[in-house]
C-alpha positions as CSV (number, residue, x, y, z in Angstrom):
1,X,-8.2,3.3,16.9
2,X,-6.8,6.7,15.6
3,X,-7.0,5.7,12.2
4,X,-8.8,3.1,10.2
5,X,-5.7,2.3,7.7
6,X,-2.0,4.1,7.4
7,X,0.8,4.2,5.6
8,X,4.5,5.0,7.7
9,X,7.4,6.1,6.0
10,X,6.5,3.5,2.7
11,X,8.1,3.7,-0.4
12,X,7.7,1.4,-3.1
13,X,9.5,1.0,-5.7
14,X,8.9,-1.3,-9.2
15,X,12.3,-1.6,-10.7
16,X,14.2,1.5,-11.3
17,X,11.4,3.4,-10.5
18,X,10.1,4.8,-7.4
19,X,6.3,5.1,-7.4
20,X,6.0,6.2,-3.7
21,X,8.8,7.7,-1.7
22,X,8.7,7.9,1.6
23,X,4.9,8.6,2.6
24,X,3.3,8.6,5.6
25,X,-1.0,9.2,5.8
26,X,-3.4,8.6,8.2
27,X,-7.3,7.7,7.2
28,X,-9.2,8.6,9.7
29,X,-12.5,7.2,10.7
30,X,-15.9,9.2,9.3
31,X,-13.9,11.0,6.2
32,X,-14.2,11.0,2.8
33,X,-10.8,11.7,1.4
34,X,-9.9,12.5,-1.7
35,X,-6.7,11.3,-3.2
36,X,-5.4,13.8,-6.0
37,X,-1.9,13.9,-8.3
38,X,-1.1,13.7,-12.0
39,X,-0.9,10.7,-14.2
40,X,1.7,8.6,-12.5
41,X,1.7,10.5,-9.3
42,X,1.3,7.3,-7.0
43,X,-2.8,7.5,-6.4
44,X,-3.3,3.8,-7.4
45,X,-0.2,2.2,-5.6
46,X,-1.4,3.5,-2.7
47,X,-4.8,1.9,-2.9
48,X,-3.3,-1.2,-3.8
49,X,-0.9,-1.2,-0.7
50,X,-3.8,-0.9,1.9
51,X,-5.8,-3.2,0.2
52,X,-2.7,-5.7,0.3
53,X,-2.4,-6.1,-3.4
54,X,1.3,-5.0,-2.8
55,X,3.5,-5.0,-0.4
56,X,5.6,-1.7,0.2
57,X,9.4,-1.8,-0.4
58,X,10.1,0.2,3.0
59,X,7.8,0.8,5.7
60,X,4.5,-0.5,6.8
61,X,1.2,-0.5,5.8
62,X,-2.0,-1.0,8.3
63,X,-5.2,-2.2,7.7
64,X,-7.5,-1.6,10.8
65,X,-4.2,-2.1,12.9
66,X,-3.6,-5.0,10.7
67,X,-1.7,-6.6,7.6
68,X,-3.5,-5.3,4.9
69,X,-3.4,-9.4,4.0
70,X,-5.1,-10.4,6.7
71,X,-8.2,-12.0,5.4
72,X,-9.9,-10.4,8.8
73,X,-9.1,-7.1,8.0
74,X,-10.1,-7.2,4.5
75,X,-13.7,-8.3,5.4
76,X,-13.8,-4.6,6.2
77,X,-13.0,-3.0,3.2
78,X,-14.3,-2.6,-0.5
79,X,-13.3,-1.4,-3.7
80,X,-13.5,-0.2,-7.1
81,X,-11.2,-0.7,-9.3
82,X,-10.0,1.7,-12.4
83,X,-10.5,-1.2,-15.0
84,X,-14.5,-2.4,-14.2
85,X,-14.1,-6.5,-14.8
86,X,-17.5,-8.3,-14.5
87,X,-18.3,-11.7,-15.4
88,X,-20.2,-11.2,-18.8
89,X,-22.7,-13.9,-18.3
90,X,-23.9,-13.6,-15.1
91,X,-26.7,-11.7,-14.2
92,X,-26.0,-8.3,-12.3
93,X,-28.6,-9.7,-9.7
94,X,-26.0,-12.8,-9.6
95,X,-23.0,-10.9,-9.1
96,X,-23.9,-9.1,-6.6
97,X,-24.9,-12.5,-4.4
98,X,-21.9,-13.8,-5.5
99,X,-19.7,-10.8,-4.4
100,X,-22.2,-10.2,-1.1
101,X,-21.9,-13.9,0.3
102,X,-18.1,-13.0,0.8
103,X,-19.4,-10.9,3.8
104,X,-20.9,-12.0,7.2
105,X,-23.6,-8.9,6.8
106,X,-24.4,-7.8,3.9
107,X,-27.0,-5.2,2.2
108,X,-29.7,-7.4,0.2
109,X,-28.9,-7.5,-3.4
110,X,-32.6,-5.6,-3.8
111,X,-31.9,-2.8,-1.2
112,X,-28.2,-2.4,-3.0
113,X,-29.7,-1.9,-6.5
114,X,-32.2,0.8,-5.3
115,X,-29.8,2.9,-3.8
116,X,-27.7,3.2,-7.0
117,X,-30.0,3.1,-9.5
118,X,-29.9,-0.4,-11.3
119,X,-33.2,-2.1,-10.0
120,X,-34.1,-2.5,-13.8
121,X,-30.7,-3.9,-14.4
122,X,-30.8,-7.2,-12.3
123,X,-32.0,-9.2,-14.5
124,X,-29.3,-8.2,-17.6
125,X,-26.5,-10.2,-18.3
126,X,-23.5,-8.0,-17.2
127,X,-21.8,-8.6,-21.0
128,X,-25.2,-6.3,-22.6
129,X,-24.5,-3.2,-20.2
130,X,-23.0,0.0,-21.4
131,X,-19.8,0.9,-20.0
132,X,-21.8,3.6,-17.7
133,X,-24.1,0.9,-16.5
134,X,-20.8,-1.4,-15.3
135,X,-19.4,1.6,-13.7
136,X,-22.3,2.0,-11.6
137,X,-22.8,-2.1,-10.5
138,X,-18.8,-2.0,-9.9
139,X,-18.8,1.2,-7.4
140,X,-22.3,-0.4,-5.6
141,X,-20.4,-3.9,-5.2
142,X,-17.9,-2.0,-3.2
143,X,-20.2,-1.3,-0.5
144,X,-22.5,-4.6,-0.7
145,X,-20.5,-6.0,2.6
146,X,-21.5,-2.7,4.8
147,X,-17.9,-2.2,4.8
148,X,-15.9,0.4,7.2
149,X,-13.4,1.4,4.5
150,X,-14.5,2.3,0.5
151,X,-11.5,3.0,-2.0
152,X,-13.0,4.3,-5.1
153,X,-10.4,4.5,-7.7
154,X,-11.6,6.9,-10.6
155,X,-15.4,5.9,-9.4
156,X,-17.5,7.8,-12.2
157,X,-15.2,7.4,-15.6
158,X,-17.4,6.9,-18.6
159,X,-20.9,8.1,-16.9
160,X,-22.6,11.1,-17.8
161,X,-22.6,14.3,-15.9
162,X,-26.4,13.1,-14.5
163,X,-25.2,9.9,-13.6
164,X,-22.3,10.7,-12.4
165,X,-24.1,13.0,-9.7
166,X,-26.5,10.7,-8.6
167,X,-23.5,8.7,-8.0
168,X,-22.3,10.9,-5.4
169,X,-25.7,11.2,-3.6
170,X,-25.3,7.6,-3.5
171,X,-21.6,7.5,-2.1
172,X,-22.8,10.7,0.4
173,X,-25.7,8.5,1.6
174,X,-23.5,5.4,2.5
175,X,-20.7,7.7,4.2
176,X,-23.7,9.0,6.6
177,X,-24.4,5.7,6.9
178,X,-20.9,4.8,8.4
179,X,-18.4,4.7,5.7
180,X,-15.1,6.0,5.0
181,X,-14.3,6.9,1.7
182,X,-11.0,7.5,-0.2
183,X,-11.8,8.5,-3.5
184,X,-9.0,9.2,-6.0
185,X,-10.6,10.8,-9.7
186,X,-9.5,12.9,-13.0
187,X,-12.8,14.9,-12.2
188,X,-11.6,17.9,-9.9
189,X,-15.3,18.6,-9.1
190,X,-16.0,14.9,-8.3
191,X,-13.5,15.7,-5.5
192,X,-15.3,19.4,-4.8
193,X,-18.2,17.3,-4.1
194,X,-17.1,14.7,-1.9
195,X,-14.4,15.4,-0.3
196,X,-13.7,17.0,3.0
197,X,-10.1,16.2,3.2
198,X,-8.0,16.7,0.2
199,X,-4.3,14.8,0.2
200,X,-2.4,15.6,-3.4
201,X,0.3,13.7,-4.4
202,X,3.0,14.1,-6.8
203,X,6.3,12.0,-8.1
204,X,5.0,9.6,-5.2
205,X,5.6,12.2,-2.9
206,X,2.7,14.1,-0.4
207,X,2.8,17.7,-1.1
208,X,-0.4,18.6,0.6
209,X,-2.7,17.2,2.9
210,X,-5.4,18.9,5.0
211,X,-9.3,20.4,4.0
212,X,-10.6,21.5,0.7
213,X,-10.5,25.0,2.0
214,X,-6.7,24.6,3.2
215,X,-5.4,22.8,0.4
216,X,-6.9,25.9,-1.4
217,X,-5.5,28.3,0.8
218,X,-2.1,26.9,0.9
219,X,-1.1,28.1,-2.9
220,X,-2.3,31.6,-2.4
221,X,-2.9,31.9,-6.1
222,X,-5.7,33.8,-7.8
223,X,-7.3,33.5,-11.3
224,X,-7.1,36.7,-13.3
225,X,-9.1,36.3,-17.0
226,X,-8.4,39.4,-19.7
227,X,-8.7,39.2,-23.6
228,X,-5.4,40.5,-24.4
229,X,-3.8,40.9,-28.3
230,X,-0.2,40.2,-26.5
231,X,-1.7,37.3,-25.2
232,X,2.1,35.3,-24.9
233,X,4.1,38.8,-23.3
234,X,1.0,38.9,-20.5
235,X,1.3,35.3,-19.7
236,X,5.2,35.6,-19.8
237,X,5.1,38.6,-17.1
238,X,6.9,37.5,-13.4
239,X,4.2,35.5,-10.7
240,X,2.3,33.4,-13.6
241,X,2.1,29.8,-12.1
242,X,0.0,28.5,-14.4
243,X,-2.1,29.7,-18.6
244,X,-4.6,28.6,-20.4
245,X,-6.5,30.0,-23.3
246,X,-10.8,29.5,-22.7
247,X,-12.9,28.8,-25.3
248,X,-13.8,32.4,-26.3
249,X,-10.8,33.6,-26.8
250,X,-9.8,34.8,-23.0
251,X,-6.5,34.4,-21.1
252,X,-6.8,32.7,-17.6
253,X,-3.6,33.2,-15.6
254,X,-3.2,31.4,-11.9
255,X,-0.6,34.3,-10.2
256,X,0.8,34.0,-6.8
257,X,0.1,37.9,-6.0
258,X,-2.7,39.6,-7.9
259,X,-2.1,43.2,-6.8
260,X,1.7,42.6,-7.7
261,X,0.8,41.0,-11.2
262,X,-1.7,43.9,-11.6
263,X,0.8,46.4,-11.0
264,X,3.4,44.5,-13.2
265,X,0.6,44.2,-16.0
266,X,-0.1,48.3,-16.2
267,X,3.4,49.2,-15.8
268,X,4.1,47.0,-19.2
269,X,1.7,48.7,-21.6
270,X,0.5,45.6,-22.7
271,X,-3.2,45.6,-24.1
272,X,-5.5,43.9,-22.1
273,X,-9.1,44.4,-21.5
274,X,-12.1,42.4,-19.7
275,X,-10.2,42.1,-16.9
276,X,-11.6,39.6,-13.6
277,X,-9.5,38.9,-11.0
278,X,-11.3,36.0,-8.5
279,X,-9.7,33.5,-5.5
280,X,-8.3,29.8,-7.0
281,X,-10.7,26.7,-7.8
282,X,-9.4,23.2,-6.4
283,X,-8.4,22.9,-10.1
284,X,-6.0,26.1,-10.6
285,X,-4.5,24.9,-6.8
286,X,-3.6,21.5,-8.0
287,X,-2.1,22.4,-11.1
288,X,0.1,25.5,-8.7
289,X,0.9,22.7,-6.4
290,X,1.5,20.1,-8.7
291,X,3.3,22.3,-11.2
292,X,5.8,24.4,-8.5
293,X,6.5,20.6,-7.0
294,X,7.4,19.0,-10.4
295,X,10.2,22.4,-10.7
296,X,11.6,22.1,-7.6
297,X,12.0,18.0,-7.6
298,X,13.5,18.7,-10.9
299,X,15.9,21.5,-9.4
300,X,16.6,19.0,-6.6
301,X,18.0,16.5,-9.2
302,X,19.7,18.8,-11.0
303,X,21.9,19.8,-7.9
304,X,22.7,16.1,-7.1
């Protein structure tokens, strides 16, 4: 098998709206991908299609060669879910050999709570945890079945920045164990972390898909910071993809050439000063990407 779960040519559509259109990915076996776009962009119906919560308006969906449906094929796969639901009076102990006896080989509920952290949890009734101490139970019972395929949707929302790192030792732990992992988050750095294939999506279209490093790459941009008194002429000069005022008063500017904007910035006699010019983040990449995709969708409409 080339691919542990695929989407070809799907679109899906709720109504007038089209939350995917026209898609095709592959999830291959021994990744962790990670599943970027803006608010809206399509992230969440796609984990829904493979795991056979919906069915696609056009095109097919595979599941380890199968319907996502198949109760088979499912056996395979865990989740998290954006919204963490757990039965408020049951014991965390109790959920998870509730959720685990669902699975013909499972990891024993101690051995689960060790390797994320809750082994002084077991005994709590899910309804007293914190919102952080959910979070973490919900993202272990995705794995509790030693499953081949983990989708993570927005795994660490509502931990702290400590937490939320030992909860990618956790998630880097079980992928050397075996698993694949699609992991979609708000948390550009969660993605920095994890992933080794980035696949960004936007108006429920793919508009890139390959490594961290290529994904990167693809924009071209660089970040140049200066404190500048014309702050609003600098950011208006030609190549700025993307601003954003920092916290101490400097100007950050993604530009598609920095030579060329350099050259453009002398020539106006603008003030500047504090000048840093340095290659783009994953962050300043997806807002390029994301950003130059949203302009020329919108041009496309314009001309039909």
């Amino acid at each position: 098998m080339t691919s542990l779960a695929s989407l070809d040519r799907v679109t899906r559509r709720f109504g007038d709206v089209t939350a995917l259109d026209d898609v095709s990915l592959d999830i291959r076996p021994g990744e962790i991908l990670g599943l970027l776009g803006p608010n809206g962009a399509g992230k969440s119906t796609v984990l829904s299609l493979l795991q056979g919560l919906r069915r696609p308006t056009t095109g097919v969906v595979r599941l380890l060669g199968a319907d996502p449906s198949s109760a088979a094929a499912r056996r395979a796969l865990g989740s998290t879910p954006q919204e963490t639901a757990l039965p408020p009076t049951l014991r965390v102990g109790e959920v998870v050999d509730f959720v685990g006896g669902h699975f013909p080989s499972r990891v024993p509920t101690a051995e689960l709570a060790e390797e994320f952290g809750f082994t002084d949890l077991l005994r709590r009734q899910t309804g007293s945890l914190s919102g952080g101490q959910k979070r973490r139970v919900s993202v272990a019972l995705a794995f509790v079945g030693r499953p081949r395929l983990v989708l993570l949707d927005e795994p660490t929302t509502g931990l702290d920045v400590d937490a939320r790192r030992g909860l990618w030792d956790a998630v880097r732990r079980q992928h050397e164990a075996g698993a694949t992992v699609v992991v979609t988050s708000h948390y550009l750095e969660e993605i920095e972390a994890l992933a080794e294939r980035v696949v960004v999506l936007a108006e429920g279209r793919v508009i890139a898909d390959g490594s961290l490093a290529s994904v990167v790459g693809r924009v071209g941009s660089r970040l140049v910071r200066l404190v500048s008194r014309d702050a609003a002429a600098v950011a208006a000069l030609p190549g700025v993809l993307h601003e954003r005022s920092t916290v101490d008063g400097a100007l950050d500017l993604t530009v598609v050439d920095s030579d060329a904007f350099l050259r453009a910035l002398v020539s106006s006699g603008l003030d500047f000063r504090d000048l840093t010019v340095r290659g783009a983040s994953l962050e300043e990449a997806f807002l390029a990407l994301t950003e130059s995709s949203s302009s020329a969708f919108a041009t496309a409409g314009s001309v039909s």
